[in-house]
N, C-alpha and C positions, 0 to 999 in steps of 0.2 A: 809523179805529176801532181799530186792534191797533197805534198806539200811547198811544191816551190807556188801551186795557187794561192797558197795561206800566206806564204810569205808574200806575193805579189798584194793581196787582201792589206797583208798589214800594211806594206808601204803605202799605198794610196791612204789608209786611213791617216795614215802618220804626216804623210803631205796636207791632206785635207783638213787637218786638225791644225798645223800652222797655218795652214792661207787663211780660215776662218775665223780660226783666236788669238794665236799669238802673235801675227803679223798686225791684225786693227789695231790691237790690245797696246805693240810699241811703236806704232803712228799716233795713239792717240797722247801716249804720255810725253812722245818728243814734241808734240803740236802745244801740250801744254806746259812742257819748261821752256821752248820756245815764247810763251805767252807772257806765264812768268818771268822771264828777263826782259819782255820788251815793254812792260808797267812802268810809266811815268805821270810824275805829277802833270794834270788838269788832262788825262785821258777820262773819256765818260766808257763806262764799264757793267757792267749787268752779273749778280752773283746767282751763284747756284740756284736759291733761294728769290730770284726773281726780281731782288732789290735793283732800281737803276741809280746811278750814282756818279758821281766826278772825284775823282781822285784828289784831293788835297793835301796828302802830306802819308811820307813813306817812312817806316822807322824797323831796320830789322825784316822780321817775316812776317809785318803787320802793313795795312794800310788804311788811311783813315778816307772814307767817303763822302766829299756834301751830297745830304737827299733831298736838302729842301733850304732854301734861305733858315742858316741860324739851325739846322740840324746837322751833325757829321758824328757818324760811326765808324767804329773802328773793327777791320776783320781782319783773318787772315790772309794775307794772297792767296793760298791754294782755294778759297771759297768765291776768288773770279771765274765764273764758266765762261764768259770772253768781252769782248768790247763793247760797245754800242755803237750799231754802226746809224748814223742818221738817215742814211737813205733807203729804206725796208720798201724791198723790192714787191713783185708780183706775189712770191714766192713764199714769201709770210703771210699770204692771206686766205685763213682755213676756208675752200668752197662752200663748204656742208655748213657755215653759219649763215642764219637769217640776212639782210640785207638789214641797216638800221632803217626805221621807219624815216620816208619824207615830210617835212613842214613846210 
């Protein structure tokens, strides 16, 4: 009996250790080669690093961003963490900050 328990022990852990890691872990990297193929020029975009940007010009495994009239950088695609969406919901707004003062 106490060892088909260990063995039962182990499988749960061995499930439990896929649902938790390895299963996020290859949703999150199909969500992002899904991502990376769907970059096109004049998509606005936001990188890892928090830069907001528009796409301007793709070359290779590079992309060039306008950030500002008369500024565009150039990075990797893998340094897009995802689009910009213009409609920032509810859900983007942390509670626990102050309200901005009224004038």
């Amino acid at each position: 009996m106490g060892e088909s328990a260990g063995l039962l022990y182990l499988g749960v852990l061995v499930v439990a250790f896929y649902l938790l890691i390895i299963r996020p872990q290859m949703q999150r990297t199909k969500q992002m080669k899904a991502l990376m193929a769907s970059l096109a020029v004049g998509d606005k975009v936001i990188t890892i690093g928090g830069l907001h940007g528009t796409i301007v010009g793709m070359e290779g495994s590079a992309v060039t961003l306008r950030v500002a009239d008369g500024v565009e950088l150039r990075y990797e695609k893998t340094a897009i963490a995802r689009t910009d969406t213009a409609e920032a919901g509810p859900e983007s707004v942390d509670e626990d900050l102050p309200a901005p003062p009224e004038q």
